[in-house]
N, CA, C and O atoms as a CHARMM CRD file, in Angstrom:
* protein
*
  344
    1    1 UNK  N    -13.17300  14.13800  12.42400 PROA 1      0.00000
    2    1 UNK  CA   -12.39200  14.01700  13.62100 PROA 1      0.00000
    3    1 UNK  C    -10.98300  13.55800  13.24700 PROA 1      0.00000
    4    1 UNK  O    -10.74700  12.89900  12.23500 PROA 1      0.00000
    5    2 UNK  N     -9.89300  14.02400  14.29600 PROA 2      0.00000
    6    2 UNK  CA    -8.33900  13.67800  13.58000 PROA 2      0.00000
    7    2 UNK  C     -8.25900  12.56100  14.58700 PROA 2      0.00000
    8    2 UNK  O     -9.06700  12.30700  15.48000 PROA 2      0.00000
    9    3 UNK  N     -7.29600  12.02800  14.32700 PROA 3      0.00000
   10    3 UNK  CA    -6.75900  10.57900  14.91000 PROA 3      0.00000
   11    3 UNK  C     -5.23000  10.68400  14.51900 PROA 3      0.00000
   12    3 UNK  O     -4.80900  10.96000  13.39600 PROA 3      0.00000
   13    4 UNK  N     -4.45900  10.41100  15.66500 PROA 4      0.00000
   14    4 UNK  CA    -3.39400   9.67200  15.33600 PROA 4      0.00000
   15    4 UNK  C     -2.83300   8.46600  15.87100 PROA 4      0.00000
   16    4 UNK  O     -3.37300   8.12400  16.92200 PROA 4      0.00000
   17    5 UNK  N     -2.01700   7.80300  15.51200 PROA 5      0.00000
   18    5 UNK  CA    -1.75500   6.27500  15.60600 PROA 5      0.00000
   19    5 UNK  C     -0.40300   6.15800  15.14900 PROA 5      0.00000
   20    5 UNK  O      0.06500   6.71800  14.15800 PROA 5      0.00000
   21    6 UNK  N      0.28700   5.26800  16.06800 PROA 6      0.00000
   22    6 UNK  CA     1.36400   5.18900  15.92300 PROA 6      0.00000
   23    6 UNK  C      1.59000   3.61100  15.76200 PROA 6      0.00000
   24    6 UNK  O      1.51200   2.90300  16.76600 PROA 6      0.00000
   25    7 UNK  N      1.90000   2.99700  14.37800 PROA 7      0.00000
   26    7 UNK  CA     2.47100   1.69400  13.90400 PROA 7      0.00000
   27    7 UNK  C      3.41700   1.29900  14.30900 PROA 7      0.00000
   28    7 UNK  O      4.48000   1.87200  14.54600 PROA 7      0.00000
   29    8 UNK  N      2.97700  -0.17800  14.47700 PROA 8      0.00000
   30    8 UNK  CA     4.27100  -1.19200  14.62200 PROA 8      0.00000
   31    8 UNK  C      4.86600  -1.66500  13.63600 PROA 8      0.00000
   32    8 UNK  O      4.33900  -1.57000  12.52700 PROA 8      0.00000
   33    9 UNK  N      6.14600  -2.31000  13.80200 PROA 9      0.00000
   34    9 UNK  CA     6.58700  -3.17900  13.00700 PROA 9      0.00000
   35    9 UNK  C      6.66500  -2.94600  11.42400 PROA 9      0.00000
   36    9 UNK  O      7.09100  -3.86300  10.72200 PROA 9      0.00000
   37   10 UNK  N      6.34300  -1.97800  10.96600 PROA 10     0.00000
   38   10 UNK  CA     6.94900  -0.96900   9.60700 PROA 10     0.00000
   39   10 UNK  C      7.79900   0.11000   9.98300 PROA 10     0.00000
   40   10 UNK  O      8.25700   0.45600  11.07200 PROA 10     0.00000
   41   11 UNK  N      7.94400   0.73000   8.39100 PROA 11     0.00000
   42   11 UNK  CA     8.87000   1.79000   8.74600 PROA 11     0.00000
   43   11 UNK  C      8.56000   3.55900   8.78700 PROA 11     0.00000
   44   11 UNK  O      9.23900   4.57900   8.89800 PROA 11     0.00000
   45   12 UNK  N      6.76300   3.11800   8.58800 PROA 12     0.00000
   46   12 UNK  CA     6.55100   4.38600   8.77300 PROA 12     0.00000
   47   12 UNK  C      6.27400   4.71300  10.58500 PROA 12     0.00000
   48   12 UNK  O      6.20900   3.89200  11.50000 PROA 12     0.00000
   49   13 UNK  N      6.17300   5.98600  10.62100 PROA 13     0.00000
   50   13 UNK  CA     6.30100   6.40100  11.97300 PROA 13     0.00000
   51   13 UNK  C      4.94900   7.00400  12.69800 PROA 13     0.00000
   52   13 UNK  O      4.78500   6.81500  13.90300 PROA 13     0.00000
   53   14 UNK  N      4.36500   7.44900  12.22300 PROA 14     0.00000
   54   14 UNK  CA     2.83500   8.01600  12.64300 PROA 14     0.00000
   55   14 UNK  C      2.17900   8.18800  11.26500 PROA 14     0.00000
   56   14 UNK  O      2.59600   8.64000  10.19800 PROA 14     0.00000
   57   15 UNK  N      0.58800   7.48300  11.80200 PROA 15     0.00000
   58   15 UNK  CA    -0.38900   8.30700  10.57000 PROA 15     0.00000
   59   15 UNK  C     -1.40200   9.10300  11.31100 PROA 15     0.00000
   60   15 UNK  O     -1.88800   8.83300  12.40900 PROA 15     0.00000
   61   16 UNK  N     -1.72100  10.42700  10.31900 PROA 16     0.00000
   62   16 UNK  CA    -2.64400  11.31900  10.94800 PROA 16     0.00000
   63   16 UNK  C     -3.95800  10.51400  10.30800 PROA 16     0.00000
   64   16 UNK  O     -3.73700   9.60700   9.50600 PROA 16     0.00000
   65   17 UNK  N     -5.30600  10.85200  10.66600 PROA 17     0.00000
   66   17 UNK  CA    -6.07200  10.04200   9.98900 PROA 17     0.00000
   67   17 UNK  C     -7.71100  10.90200  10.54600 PROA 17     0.00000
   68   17 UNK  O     -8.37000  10.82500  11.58300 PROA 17     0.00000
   69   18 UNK  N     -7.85400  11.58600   9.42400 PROA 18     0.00000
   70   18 UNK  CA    -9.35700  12.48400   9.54600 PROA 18     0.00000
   71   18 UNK  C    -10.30700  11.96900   8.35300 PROA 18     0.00000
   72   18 UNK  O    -10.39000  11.84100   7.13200 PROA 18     0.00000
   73   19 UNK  N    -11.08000  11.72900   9.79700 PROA 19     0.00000
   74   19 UNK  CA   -12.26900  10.81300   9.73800 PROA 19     0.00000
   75   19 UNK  C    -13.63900  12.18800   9.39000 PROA 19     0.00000
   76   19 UNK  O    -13.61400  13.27000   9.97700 PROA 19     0.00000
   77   20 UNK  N    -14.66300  11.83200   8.40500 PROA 20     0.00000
   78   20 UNK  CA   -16.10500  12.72100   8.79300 PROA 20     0.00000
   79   20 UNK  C    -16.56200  12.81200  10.18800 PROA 20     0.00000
   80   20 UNK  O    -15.62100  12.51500  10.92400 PROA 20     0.00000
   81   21 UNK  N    -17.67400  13.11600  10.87900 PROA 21     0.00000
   82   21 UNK  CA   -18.11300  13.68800  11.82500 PROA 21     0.00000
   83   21 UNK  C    -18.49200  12.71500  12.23000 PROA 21     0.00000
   84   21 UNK  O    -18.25500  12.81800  13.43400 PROA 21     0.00000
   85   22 UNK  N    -19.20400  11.24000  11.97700 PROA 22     0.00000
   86   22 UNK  CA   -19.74300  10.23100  11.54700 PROA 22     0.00000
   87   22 UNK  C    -18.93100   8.76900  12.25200 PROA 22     0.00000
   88   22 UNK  O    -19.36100   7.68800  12.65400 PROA 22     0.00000
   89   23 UNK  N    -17.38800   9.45900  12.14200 PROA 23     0.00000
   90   23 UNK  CA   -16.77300   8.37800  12.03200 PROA 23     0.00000
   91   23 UNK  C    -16.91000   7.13800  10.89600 PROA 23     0.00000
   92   23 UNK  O    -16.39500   6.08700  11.27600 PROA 23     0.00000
   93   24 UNK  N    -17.40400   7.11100   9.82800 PROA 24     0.00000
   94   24 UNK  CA   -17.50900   6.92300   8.91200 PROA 24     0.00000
   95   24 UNK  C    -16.97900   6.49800   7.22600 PROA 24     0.00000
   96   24 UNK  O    -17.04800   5.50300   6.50400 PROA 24     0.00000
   97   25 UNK  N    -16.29300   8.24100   7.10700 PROA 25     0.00000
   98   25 UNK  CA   -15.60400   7.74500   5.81400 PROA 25     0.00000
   99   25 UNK  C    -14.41300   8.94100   6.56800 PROA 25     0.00000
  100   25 UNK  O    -14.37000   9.80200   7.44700 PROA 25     0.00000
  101   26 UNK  N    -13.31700   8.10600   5.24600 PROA 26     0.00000
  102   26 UNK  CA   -12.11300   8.81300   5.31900 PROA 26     0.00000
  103   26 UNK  C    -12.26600   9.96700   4.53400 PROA 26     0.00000
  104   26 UNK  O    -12.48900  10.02200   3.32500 PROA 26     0.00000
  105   27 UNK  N    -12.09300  11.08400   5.51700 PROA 27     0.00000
  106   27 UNK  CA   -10.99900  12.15200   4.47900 PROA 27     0.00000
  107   27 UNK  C    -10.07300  12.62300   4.01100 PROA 27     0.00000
  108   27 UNK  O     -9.72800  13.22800   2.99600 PROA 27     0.00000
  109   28 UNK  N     -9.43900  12.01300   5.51900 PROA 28     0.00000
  110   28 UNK  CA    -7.05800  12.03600   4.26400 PROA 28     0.00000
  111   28 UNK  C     -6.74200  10.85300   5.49800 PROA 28     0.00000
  112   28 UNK  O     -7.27200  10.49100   6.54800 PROA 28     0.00000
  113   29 UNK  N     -6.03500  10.64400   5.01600 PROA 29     0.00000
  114   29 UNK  CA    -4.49500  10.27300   5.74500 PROA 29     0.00000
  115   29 UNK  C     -3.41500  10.33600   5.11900 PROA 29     0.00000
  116   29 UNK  O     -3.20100  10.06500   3.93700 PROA 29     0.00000
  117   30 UNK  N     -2.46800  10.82800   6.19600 PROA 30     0.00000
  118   30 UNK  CA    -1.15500  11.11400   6.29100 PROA 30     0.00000
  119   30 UNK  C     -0.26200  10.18700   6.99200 PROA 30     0.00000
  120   30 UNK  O     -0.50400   9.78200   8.12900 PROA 30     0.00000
  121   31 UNK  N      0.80000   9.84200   6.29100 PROA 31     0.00000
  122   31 UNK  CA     1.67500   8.91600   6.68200 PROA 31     0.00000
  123   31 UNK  C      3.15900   9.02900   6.65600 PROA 31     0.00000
  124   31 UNK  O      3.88200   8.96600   5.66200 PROA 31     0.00000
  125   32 UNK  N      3.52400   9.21600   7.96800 PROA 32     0.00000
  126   32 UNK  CA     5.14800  10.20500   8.36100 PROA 32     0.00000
  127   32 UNK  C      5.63200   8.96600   8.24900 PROA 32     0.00000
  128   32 UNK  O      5.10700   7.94900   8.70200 PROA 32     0.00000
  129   33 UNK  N      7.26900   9.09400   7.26700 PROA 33     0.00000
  130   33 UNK  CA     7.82600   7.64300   6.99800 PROA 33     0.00000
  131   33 UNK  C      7.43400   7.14700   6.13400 PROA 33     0.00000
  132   33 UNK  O      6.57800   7.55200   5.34700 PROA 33     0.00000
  133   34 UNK  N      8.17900   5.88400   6.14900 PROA 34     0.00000
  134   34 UNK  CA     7.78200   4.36900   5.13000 PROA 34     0.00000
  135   34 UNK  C      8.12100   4.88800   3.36700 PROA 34     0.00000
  136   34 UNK  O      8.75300   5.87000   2.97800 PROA 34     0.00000
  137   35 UNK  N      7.62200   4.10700   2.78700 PROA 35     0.00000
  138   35 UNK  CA     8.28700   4.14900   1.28000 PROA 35     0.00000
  139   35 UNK  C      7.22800   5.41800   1.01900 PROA 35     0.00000
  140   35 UNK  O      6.02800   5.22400   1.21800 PROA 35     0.00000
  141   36 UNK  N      7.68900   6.67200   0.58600 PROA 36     0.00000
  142   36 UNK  CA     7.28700   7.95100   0.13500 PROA 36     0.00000
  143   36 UNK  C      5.84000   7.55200  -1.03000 PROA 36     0.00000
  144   36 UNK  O      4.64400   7.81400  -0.90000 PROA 36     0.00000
  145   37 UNK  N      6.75900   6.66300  -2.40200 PROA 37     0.00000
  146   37 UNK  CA     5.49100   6.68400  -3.27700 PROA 37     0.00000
  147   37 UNK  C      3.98600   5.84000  -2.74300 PROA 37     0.00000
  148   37 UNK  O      2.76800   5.93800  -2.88800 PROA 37     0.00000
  149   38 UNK  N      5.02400   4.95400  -2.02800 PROA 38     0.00000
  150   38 UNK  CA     3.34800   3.72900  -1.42300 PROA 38     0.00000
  151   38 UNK  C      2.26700   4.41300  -0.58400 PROA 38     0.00000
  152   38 UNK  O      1.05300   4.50600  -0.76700 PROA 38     0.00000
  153   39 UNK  N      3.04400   4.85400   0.36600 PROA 39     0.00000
  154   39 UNK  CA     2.39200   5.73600   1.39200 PROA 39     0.00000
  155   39 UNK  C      1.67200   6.87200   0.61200 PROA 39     0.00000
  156   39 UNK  O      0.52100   7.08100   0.99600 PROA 39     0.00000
  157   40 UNK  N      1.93900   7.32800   0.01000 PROA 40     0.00000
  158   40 UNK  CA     1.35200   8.66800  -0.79800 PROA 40     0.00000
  159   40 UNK  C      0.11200   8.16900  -1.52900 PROA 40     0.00000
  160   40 UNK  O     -0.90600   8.82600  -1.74500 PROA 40     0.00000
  161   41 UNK  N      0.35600   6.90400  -1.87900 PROA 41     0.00000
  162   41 UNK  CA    -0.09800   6.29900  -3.09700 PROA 41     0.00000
  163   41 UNK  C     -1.80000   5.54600  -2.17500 PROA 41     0.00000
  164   41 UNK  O     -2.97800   5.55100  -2.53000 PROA 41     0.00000
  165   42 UNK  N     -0.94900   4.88200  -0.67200 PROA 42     0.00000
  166   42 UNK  CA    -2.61300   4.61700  -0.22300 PROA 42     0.00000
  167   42 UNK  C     -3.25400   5.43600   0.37600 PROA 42     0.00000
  168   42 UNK  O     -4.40300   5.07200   0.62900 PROA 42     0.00000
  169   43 UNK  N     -2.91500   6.62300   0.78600 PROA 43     0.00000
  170   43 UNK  CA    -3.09500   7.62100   1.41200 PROA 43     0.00000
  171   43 UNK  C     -4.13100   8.08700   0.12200 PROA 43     0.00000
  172   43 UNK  O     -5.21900   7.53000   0.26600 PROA 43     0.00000
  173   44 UNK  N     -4.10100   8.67500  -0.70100 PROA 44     0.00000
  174   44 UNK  CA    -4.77900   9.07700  -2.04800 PROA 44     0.00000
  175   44 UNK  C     -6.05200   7.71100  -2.35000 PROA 44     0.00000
  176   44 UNK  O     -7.15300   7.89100  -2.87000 PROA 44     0.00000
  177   45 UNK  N     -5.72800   6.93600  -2.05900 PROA 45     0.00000
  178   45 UNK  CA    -6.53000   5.89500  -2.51500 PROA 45     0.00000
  179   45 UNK  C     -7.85300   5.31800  -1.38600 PROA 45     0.00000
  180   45 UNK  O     -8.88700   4.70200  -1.64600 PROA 45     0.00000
  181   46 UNK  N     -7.28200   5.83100  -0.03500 PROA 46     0.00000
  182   46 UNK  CA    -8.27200   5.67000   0.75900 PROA 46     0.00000
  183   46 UNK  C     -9.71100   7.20800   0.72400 PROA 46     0.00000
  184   46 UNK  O    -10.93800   7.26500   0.80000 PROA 46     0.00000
  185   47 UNK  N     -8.85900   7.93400   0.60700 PROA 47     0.00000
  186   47 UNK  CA    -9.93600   9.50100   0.79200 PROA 47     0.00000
  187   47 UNK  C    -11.28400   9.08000   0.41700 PROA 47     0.00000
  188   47 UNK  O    -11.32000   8.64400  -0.73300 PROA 47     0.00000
  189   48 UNK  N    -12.13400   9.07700   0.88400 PROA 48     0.00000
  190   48 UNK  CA   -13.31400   9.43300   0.31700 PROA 48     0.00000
  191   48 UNK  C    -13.89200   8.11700   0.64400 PROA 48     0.00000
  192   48 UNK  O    -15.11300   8.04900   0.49800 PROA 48     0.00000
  193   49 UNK  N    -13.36200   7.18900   1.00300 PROA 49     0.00000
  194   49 UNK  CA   -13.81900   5.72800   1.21600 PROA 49     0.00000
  195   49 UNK  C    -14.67800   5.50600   2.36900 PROA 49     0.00000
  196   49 UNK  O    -15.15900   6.35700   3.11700 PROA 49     0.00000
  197   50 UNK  N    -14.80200   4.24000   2.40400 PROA 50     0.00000
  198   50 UNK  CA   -15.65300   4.02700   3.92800 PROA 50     0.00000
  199   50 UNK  C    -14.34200   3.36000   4.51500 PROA 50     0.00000
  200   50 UNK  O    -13.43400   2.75000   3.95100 PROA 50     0.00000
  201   51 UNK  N    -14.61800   3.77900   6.22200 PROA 51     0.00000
  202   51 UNK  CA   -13.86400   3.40200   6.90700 PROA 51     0.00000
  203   51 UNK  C    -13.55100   1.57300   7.12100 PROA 51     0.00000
  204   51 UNK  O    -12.58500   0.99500   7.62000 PROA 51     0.00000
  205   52 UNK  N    -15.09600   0.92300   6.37300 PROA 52     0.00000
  206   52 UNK  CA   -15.08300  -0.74900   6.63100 PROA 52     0.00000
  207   52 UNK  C    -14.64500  -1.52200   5.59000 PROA 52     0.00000
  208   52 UNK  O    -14.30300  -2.70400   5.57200 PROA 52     0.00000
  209   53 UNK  N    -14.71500  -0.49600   4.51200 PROA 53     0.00000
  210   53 UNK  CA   -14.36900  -0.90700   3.34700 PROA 53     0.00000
  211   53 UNK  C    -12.89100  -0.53500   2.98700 PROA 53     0.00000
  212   53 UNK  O    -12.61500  -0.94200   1.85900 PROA 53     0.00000
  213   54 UNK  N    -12.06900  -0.01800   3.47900 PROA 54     0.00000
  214   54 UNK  CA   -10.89500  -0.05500   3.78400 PROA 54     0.00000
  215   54 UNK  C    -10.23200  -1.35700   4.34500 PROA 54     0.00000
  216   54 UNK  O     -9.75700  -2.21200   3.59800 PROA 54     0.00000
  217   55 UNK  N    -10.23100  -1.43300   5.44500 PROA 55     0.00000
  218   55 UNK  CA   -10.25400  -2.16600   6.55200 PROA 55     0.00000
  219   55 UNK  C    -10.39400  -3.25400   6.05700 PROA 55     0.00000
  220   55 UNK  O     -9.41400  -3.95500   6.30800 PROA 55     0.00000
  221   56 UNK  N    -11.60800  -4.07000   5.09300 PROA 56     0.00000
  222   56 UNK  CA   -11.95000  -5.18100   4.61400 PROA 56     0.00000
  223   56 UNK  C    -10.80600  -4.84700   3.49400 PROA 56     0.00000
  224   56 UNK  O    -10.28400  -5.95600   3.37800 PROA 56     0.00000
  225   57 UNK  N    -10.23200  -4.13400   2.76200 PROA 57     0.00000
  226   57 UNK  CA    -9.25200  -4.05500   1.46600 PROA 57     0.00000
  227   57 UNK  C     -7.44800  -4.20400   2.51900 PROA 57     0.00000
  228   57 UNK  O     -6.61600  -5.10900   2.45100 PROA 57     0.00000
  229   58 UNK  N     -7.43600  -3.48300   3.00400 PROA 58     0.00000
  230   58 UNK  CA    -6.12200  -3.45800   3.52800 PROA 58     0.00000
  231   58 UNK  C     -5.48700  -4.47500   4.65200 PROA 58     0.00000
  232   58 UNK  O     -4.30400  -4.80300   4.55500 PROA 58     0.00000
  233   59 UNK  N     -6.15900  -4.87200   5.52200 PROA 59     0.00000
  234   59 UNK  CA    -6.20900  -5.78400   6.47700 PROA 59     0.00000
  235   59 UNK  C     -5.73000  -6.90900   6.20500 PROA 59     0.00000
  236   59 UNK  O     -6.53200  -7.56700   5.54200 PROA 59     0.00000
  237   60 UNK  N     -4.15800  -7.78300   6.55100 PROA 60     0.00000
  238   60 UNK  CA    -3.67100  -8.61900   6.87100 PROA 60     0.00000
  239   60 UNK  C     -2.26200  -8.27700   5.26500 PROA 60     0.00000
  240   60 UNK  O     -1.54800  -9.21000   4.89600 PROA 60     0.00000
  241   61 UNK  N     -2.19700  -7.34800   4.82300 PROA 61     0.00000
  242   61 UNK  CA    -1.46400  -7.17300   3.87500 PROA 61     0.00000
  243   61 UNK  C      0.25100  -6.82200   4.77700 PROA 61     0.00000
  244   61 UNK  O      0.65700  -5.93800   5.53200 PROA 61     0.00000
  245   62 UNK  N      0.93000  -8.26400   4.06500 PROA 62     0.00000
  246   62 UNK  CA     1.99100  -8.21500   4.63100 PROA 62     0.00000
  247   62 UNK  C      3.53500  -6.89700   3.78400 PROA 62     0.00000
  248   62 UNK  O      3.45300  -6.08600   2.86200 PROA 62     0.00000
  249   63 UNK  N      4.33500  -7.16600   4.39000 PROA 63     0.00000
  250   63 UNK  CA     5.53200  -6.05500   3.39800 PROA 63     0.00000
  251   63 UNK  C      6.48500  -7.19900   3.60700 PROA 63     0.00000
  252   63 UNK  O      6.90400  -7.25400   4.76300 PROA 63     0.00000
  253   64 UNK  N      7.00500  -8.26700   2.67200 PROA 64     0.00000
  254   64 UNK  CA     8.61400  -8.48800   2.35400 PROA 64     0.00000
  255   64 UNK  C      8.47500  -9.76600   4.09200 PROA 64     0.00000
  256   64 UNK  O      7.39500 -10.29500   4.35500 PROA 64     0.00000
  257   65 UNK  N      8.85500  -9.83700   4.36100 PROA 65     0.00000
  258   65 UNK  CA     9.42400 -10.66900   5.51100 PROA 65     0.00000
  259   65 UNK  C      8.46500 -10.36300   6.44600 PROA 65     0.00000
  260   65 UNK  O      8.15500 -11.18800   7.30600 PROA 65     0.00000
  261   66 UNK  N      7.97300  -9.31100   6.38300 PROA 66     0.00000
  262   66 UNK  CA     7.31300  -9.09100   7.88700 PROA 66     0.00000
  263   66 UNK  C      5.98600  -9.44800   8.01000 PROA 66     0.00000
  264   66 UNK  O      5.52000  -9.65900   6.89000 PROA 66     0.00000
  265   67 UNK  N      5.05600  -9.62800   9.02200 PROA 67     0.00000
  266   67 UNK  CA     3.43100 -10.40800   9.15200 PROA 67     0.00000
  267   67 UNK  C      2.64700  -8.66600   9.12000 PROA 67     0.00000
  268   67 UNK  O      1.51200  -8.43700   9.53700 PROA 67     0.00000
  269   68 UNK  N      3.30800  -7.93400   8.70100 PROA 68     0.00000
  270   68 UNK  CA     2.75000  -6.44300   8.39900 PROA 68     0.00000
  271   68 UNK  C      3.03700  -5.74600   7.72800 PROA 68     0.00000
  272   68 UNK  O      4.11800  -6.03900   7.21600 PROA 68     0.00000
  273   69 UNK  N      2.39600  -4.37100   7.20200 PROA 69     0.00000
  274   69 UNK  CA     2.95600  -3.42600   6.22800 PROA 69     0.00000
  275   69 UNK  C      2.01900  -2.17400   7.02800 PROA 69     0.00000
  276   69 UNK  O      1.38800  -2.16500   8.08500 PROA 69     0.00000
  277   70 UNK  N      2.28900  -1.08500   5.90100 PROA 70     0.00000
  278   70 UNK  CA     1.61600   0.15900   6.52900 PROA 70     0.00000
  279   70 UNK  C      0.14600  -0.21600   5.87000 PROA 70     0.00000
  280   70 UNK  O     -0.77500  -0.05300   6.67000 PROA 70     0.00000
  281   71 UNK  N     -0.15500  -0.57700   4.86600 PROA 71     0.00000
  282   71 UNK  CA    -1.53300  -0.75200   4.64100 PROA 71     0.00000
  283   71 UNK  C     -2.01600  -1.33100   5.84100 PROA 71     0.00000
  284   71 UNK  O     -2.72200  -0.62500   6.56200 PROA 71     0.00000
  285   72 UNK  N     -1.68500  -2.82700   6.27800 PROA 72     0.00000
  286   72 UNK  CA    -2.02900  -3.35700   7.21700 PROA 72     0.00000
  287   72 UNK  C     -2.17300  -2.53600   8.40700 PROA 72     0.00000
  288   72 UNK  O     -3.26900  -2.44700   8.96100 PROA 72     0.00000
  289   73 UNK  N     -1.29800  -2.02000   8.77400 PROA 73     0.00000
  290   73 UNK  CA    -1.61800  -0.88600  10.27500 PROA 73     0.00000
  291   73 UNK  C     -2.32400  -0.29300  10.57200 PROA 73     0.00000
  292   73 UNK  O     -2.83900  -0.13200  11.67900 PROA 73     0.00000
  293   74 UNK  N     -2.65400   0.60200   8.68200 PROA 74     0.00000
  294   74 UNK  CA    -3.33500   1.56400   9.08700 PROA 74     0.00000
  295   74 UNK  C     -4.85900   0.65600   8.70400 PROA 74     0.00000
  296   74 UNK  O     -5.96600   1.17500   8.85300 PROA 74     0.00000
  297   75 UNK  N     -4.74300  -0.17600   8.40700 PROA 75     0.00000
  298   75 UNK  CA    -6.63300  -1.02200   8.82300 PROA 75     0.00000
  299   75 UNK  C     -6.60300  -1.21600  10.47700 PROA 75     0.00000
  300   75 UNK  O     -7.54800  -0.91400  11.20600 PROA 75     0.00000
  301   76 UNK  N     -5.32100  -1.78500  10.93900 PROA 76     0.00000
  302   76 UNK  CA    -5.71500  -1.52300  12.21300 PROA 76     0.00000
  303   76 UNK  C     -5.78900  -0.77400  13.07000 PROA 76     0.00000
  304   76 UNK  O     -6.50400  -1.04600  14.03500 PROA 76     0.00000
  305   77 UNK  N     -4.99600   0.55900  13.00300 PROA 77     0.00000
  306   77 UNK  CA    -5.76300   1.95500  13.07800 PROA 77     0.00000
  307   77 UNK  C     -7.56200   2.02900  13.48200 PROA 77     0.00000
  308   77 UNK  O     -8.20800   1.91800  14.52400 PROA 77     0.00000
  309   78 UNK  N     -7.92400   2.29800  11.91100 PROA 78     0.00000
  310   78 UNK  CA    -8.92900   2.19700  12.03300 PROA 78     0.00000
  311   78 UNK  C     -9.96100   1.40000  13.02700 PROA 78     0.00000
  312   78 UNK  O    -10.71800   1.84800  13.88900 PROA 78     0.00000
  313   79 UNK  N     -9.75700   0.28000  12.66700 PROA 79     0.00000
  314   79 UNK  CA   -10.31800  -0.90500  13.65800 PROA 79     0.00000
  315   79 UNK  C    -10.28700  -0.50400  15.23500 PROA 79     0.00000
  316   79 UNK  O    -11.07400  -0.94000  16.07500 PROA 79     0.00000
  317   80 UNK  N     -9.09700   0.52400  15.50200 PROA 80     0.00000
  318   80 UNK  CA    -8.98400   1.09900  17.10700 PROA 80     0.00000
  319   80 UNK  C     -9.83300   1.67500  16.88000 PROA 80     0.00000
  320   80 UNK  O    -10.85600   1.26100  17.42500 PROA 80     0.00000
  321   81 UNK  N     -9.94900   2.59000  16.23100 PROA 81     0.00000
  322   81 UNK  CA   -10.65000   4.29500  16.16200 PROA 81     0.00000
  323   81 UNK  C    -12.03000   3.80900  15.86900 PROA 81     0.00000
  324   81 UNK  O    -12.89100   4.66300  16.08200 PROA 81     0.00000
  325   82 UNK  N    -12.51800   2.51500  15.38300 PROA 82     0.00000
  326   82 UNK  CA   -14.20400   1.47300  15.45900 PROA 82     0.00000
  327   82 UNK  C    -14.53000   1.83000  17.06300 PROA 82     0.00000
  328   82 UNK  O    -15.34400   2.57800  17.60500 PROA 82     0.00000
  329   83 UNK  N    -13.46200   0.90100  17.56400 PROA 83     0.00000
  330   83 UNK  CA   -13.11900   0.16400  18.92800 PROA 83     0.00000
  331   83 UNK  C    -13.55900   1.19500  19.86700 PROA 83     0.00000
  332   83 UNK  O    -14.53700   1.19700  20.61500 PROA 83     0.00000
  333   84 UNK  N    -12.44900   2.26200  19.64100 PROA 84     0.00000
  334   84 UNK  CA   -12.61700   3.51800  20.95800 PROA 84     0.00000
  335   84 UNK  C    -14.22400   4.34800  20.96700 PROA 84     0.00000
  336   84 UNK  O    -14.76000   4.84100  21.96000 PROA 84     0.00000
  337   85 UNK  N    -14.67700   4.32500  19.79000 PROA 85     0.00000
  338   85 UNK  CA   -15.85200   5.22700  19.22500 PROA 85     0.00000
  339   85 UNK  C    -17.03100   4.41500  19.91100 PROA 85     0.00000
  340   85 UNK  O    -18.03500   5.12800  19.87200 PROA 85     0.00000
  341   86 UNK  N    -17.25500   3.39700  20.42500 PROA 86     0.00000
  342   86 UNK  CA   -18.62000   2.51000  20.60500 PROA 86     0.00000
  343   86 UNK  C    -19.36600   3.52000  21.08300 PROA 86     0.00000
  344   86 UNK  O    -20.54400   3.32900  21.38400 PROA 86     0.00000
């Protein structure tokens, strides 16, 4: 299933985010904006993962000054896309 989500308080701008059938594990995300190599870099690093085990890795990870980053978002992403799925 696709998902998109739109972050706060970074500098990326939307992530696309396809999920298995399951809701379950990741199969990509895409991340419009923000620093090109990072974004590329967790984007590649989530695929194939579980969606909780993400979430438990990325979750509360700040960027520089701010109480957020795109890792952080996109755990809370996810955490919606938990949320909306009950």
């Amino acid at each position: 299933m696709r998902y998109e989500y739109k972050p706060e308080g970074v500098c990326s701008k939307q992530f696309i985010i396809e999920l298995d059938d399951k809701n379950e594990t990741i199969v990509s995300v895409k991340i419009i904006g923000g620093c090109p190599g990072n974004t590329v870099g967790v984007s590649k690093l989530c695929e194939g993962k579980k969606v909780d085990e993400v979430i438990k890795l990325l979750k509360g990870i700040p960027c520089g000054f701010r109480d957020t980053s795109c890792p952080d978002q996109l755990a809370r992403a996810l955490e919606q896309i938990k949320e909306n799925n009950k």
